[in-house]
C-alpha positions in Angstrom: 207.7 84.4 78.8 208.6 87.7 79.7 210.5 86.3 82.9 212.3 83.8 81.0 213.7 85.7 78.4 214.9 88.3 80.9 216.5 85.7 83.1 218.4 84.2 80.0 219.6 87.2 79.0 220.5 88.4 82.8 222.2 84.7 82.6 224.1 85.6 79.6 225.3 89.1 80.4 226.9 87.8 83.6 228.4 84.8 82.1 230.5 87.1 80.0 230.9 89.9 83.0 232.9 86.8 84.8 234.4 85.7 81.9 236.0 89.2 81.3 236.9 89.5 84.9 239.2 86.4 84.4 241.1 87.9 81.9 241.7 91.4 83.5 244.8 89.9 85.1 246.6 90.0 81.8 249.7 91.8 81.0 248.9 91.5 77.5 247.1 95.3 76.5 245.0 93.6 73.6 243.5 91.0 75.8 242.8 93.7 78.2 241.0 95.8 75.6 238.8 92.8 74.3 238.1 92.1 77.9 236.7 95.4 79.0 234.8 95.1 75.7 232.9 92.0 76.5 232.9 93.3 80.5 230.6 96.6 79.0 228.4 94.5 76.7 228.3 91.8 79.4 227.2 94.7 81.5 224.6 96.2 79.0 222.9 93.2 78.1 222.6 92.6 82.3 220.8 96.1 82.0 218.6 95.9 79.6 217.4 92.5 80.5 216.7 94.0 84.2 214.7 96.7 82.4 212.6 94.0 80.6 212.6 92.2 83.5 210.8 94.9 85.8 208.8 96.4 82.4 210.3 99.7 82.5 209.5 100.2 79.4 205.8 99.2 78.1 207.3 98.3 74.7 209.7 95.5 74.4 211.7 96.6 71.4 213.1 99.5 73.3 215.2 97.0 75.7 215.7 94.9 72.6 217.4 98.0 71.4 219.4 98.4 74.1 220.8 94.6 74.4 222.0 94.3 70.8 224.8 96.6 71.1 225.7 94.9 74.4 225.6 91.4 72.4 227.4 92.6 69.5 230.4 94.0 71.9 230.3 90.4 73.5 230.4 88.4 70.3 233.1 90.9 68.7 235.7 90.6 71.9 234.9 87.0 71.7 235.9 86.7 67.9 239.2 88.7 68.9 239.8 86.8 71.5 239.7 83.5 69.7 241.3 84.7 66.4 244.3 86.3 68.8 245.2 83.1 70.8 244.5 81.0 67.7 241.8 78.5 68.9 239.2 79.8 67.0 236.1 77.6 66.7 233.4 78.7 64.3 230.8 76.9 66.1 231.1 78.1 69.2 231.1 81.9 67.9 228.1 80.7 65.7 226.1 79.5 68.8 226.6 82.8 70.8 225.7 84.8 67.9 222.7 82.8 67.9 221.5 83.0 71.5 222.4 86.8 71.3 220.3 87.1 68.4 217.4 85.2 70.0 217.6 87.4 73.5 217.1 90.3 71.4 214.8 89.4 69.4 213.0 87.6 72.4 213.2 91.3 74.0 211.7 92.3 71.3 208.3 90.1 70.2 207.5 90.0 74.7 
């Protein structure tokens, strides 16, 4: 389970890592900011799931630590994002809170 959860995670820290890259091109300096805000949680998630991944720590909850502030910074530049271009869809902010949430709390419990 171990493997899985640290894949997902891995998955979901890189996801965002690309989606911030795409945005980097902007002239706007808000969207920049937001982007290198989901870029560094993007890129602490990553981290913390390659530390659960290899078990460099021998209890979970320290990586689990370490990936919430990583989520949080993801699901905050996502909420400016959408509130700033005005497409913003509840749902969709609900269900990455949500699989943030689990991925830590997965870090966590294996």
């Amino acid at each position: 389970m171990r493997i899985v959860i640290s894949i997902f995670a891995i998955l979901f820290g890189l996801l965002h890592i690309i989606a911030a890259a795409a945005q980097f091109k902007s002239k706007d300096p808000a969207v920049r900011g937001s982007t290198v805000m989901m870029a560094c949680g993007g890129i602490a998630v990553a981290c913390a799931a390659i530390s659960h991944l290899v078990g460099a720590h021998p209890m979970g909850w320290v990586d689990a630590l370490s990936a919430a502030p990583g989520g949080l910074l993801i699901c905050a530049a996502a909420y400016l994002n959408g509130k700033r271009s005005g497409s913003f869809h509840l749902s969709h902010h609900l269900v990455r809170g949500a699989i943030a949430i689990l991925l830590v709390i997965g870090m966590a419990v294996w």
